[in-house]
C-alpha positions as CSV (number, residue, x, y, z in Angstrom):
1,X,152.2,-59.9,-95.1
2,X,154.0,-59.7,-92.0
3,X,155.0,-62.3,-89.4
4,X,155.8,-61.6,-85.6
5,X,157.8,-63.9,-83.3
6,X,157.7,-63.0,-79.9
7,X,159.6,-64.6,-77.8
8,X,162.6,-64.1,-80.1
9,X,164.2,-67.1,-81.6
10,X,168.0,-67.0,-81.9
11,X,169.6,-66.2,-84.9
12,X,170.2,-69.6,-86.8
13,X,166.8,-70.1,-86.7
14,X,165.6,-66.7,-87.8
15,X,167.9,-67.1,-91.0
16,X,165.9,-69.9,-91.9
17,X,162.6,-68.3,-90.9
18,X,163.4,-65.2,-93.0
19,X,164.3,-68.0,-95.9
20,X,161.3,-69.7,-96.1
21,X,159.4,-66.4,-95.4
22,X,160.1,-65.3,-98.8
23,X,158.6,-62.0,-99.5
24,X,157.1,-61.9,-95.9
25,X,158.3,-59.5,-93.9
26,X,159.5,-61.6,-90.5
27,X,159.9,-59.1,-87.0
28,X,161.7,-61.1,-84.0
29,X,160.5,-58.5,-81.6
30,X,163.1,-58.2,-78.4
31,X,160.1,-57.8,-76.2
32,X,156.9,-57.4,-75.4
33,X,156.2,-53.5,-76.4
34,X,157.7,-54.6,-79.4
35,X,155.5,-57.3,-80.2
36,X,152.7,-55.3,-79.3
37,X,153.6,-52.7,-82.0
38,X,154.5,-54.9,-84.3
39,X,151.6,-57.2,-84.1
40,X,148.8,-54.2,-84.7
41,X,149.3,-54.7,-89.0
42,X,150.8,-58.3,-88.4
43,X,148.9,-61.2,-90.9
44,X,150.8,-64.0,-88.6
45,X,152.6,-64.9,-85.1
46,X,154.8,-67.0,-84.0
47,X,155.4,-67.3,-79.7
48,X,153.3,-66.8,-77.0
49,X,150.2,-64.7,-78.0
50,X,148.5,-62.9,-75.2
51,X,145.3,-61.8,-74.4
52,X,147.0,-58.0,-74.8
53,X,148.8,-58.8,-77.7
54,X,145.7,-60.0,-79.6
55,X,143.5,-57.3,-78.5
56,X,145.7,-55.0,-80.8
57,X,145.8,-56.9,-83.4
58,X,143.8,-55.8,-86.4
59,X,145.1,-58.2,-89.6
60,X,145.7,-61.5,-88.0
61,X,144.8,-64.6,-89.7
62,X,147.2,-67.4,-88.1
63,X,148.5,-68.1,-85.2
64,X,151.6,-70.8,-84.6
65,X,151.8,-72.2,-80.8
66,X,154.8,-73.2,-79.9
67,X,153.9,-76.7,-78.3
68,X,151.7,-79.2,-79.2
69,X,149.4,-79.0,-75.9
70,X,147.2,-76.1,-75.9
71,X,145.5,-76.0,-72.3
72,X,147.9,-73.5,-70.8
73,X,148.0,-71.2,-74.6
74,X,144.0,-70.9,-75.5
75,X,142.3,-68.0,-74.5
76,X,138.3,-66.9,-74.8
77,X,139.3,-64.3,-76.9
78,X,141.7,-66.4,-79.2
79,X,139.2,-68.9,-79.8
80,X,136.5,-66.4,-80.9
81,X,138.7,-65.0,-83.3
82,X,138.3,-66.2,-87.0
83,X,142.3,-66.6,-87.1
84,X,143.7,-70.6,-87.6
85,X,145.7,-71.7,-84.8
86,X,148.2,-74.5,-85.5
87,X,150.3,-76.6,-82.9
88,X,153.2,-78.5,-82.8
89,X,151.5,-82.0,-82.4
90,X,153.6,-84.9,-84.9
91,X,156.7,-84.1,-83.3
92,X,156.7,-86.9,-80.4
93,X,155.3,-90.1,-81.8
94,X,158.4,-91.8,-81.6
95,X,159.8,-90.9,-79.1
96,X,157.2,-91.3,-76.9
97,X,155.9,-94.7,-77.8
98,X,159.8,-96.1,-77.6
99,X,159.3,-94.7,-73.8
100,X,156.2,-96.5,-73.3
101,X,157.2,-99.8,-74.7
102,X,160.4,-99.3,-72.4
103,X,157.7,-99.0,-69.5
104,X,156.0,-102.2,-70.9
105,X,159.4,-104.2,-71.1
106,X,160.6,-103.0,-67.6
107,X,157.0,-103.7,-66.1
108,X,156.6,-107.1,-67.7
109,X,159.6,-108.5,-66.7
110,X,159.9,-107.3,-62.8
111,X,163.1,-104.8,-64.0
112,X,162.2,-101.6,-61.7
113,X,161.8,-104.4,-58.9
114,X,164.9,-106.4,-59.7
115,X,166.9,-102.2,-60.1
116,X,165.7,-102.1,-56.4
117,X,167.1,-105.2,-55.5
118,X,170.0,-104.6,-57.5
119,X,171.1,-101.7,-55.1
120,X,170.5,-103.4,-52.2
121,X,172.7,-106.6,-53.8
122,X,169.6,-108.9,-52.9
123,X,169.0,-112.1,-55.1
124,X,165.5,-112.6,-55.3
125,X,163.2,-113.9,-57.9
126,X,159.9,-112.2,-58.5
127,X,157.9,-115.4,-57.4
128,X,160.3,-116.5,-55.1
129,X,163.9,-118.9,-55.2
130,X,162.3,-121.8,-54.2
131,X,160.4,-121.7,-57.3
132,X,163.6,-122.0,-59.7
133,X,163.8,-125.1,-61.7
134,X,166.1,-127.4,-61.3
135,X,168.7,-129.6,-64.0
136,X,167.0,-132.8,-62.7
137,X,163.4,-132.0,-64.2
138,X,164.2,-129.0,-65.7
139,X,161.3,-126.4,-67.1
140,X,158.4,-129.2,-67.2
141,X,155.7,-126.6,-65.5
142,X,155.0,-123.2,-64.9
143,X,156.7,-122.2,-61.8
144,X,155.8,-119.1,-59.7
145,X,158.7,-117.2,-61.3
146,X,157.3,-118.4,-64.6
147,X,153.8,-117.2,-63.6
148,X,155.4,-113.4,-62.2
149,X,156.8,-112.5,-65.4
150,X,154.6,-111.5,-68.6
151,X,154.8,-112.9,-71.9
152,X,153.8,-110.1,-73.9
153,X,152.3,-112.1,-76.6
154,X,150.3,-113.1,-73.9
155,X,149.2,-109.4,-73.2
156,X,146.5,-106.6,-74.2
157,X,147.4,-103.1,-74.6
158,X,144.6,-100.6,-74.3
159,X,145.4,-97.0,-75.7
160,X,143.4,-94.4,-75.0
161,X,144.0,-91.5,-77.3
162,X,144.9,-92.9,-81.1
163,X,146.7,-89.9,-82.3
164,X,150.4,-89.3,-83.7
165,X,151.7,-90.8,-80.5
166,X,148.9,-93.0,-79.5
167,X,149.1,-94.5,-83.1
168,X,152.7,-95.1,-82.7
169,X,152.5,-97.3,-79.3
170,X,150.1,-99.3,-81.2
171,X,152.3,-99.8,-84.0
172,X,155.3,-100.8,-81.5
173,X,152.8,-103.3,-79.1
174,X,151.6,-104.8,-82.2
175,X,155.4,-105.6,-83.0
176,X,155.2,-107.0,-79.8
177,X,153.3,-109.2,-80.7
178,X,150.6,-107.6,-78.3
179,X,146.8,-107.9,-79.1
180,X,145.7,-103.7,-79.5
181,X,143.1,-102.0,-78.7
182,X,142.4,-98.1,-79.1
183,X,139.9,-95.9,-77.8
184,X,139.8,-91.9,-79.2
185,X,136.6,-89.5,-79.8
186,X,137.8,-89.2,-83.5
187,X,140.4,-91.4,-84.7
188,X,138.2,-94.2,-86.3
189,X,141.4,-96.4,-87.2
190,X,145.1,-97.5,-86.9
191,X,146.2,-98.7,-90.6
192,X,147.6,-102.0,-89.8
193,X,147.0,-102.2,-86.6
194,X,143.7,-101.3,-85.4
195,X,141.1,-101.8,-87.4
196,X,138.2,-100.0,-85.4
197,X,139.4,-97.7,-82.7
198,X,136.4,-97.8,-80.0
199,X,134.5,-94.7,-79.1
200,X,134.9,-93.1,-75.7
201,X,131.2,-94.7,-74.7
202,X,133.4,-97.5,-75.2
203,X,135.7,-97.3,-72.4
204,X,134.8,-99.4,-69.6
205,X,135.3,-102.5,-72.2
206,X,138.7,-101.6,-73.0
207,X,139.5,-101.1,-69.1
208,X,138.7,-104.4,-68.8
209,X,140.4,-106.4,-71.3
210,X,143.4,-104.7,-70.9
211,X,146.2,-105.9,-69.3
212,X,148.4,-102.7,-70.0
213,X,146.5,-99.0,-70.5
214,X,148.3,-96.4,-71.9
215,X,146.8,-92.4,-71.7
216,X,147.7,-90.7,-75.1
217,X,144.9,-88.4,-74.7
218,X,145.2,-85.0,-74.8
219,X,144.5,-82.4,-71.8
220,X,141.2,-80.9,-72.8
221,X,137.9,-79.8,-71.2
222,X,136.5,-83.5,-72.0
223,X,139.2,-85.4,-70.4
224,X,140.8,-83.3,-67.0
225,X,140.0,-85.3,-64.4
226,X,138.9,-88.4,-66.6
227,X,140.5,-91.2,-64.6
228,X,139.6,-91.7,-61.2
229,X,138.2,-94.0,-58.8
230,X,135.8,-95.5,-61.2
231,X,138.2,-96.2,-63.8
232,X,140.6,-98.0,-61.7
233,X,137.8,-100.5,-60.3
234,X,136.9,-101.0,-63.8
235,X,140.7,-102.6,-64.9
236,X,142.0,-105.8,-63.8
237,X,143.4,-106.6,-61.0
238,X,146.4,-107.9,-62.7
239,X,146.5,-105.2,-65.2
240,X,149.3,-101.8,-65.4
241,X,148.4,-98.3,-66.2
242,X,150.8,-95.7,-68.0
243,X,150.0,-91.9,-68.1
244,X,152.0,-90.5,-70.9
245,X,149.6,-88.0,-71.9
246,X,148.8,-85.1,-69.5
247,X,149.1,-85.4,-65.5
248,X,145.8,-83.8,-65.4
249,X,143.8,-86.5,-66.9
250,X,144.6,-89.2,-63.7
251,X,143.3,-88.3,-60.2
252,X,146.3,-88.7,-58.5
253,X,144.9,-89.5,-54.9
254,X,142.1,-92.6,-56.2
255,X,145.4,-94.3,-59.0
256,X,147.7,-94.1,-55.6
257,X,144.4,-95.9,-53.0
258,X,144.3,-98.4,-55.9
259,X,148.2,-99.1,-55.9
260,X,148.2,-99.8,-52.3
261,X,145.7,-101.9,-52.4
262,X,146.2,-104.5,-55.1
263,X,143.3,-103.0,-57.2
264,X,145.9,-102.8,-60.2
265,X,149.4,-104.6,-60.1
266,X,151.7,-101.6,-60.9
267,X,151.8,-98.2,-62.9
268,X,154.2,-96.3,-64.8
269,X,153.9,-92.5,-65.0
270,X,155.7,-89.4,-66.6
271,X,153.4,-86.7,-66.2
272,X,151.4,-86.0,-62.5
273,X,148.5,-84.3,-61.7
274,X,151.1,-82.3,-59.7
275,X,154.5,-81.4,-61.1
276,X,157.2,-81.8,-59.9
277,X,155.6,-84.7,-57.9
278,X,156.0,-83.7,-54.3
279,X,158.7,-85.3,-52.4
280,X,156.5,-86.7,-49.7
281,X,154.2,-88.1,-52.0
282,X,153.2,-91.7,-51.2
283,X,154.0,-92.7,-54.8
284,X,157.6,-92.7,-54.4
285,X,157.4,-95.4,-51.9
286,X,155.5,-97.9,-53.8
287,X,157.6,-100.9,-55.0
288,X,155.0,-101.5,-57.4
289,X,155.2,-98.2,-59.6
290,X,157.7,-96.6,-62.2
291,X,157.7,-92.9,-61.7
292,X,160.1,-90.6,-64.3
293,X,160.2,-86.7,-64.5
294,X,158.4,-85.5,-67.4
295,X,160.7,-86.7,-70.0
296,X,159.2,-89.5,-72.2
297,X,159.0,-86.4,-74.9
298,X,162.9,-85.6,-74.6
299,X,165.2,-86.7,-78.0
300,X,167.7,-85.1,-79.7
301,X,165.4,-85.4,-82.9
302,X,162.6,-82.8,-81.8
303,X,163.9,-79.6,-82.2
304,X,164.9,-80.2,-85.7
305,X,161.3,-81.3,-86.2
306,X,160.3,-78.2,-83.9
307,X,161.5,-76.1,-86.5
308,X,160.3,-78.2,-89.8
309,X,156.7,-77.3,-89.0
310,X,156.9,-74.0,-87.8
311,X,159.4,-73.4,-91.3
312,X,156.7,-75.8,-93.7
313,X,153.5,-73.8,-92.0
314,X,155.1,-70.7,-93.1
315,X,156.2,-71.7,-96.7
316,X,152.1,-73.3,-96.8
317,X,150.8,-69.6,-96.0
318,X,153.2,-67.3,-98.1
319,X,151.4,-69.5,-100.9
320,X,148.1,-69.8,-99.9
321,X,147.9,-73.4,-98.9
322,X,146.9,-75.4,-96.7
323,X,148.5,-75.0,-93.0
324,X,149.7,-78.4,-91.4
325,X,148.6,-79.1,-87.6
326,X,145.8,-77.2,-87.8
327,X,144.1,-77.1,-83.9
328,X,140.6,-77.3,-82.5
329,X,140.8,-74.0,-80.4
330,X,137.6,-75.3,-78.2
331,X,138.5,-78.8,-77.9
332,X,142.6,-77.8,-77.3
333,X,144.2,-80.0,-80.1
């Protein structure tokens, strides 16, 4: 048994590669003639495998990716060969979901407008000053800075995607206090939580009882492109829509047309059809949106987890078991 890593890793890691490795021979080849070499009696790999790299390989039975997305790693010829391909899917959940509910929390309560305002040192209510209650009658109605400002109790979150990190938001809305509902093509469930997740078929209903939709879907061949035009008529008017999944799921051009013009009431995304986001991009512009630079995933915590399932995959197949994070190499997770 042999196991390739190509790119190299450093040489912390490797100790604990070679560790868990056993009586498996581990090769960190330097580059890629090396890994080429190496690969041609290899039973394993670790890195970026290439169309070259797998055309000379004559033993190979798994396959570790790197990441946890897949669109930019599968190949025609990798996904005809009988060799399992893990990823590195479980490592976010957390992480992720505590930057959604920060987009829910800053949404909710006006706090990307008020950041705005802040800068400018303007005092202004969402709903307007002359709204404000005063110590005479105090709080008796629902004012229009009352009325500007969510109660999440109040709110529906729609999740579209219930995996690791899709499961996760649930959890934290819930907690919230939120009413949760989740849409995925084969999660059935959220223990706790969710007690059906809704097909796909099922999505215009979730659009529109929503009044916050989260993407935790994957990039695959089933969802690029998925959100567009249609979508967006089919939300509420009053309703936010988050994108922490993959910028190639939301149309960028049709969620921007319905920002403008009051078809939804705000959005807050990390990942863009186009990345970086282009500077002249009429996104940046809009009062109304919460834009960050592909970073919801970013934690001190993940490469430590990074490592864990690359290091328990490669205990599992020394022995003969099961491999964790096993991938759908058509469907790309």
């Amino acid at each position: 048994m042999k196991l390739v890593i190509h790119p190299p890793v450093d040489d912390d890691r490797l100790a604990q590669i070679r560790s868990a490795a056993g009586p498996m021979a581990v090769v960190n080849a330097c580059d890629a003639q090396a890994a080429a070499e190496e690969i041609i009696d290899a039973s394993a790999f670790f890195g970026k495998l290439t169309p070259e790299l797998l055309s000379v390989a004559g033993q190979l039975e798994w396959v570790q990716a790197p990441t946890a997305s897949l669109e930019h790693y599968v190949f025609d010829d990798l996904v005809a060969h009988p060799c399992t391909l893990t990823n590195m899917r479980g490592l976010y959940y957390d992480v992720i979901a505590d930057h959604v509910l920060g987009y829910v929390i800053v949404l909710a309560r006006n706090l990307h407008r008020y950041l705005r305002q802040q800068i400018n040192r303007t005092w202004a209510p969402v709903g307007g000053e002359q709204e404000r209650s005063d110590f005479l009658s105090g709080p008796g109605w629902v004012s229009g800075i009352d009325a500007s400002h969510l109660h999440l109790a109040d709110c529906t979150m729609g999740v579209v995607g219930t995996g690791s990190i899709g499961a996760e938001i649930c959890r934290r809305a819930d907690a919230f206090g939120m009413t949760v509902l989740g849409l995925d093509p084969v999660c059935r469930s959220v223990p706790g939580v969710v007690e059906q997740v809704w097909p796909v078929e099922r999505l215009p209903e979730l659009l529109a009882a929503s009044d916050f939709v989260v993407i935790a879907a994957p990039h695959t061949p089933e969802t690029e492109g998925w959100f567009g035009a249609e979508q967006f008529g089919q939300m509420k008017s009053t309703a936010h829509f988050i994108n922490i999944g993959r910028g190639a799921i939301v149309q960028l051009d049709p969620l921007t047309e319905a920002l403008e013009n009051g078809q939804i009431a705000g959005a807050a995304l990390d990942v863009y059809e186009v990345e970086p986001l282009p500077a002249d991009h009429r996104l940046w512009g809009l009062e109304n949106v919460l834009l960050t630079p592909h970073i919801a995933a970013a934690s001190p915590r993940i490469a430590e987890r990074h490592l864990e399932t690359l290091l328990e995959n490669i205990r599992n197949f020394v022995a003969g078991e099961d491999l964790v994070t096993v991938a759908d190499k058509v469907r790309w997770f």
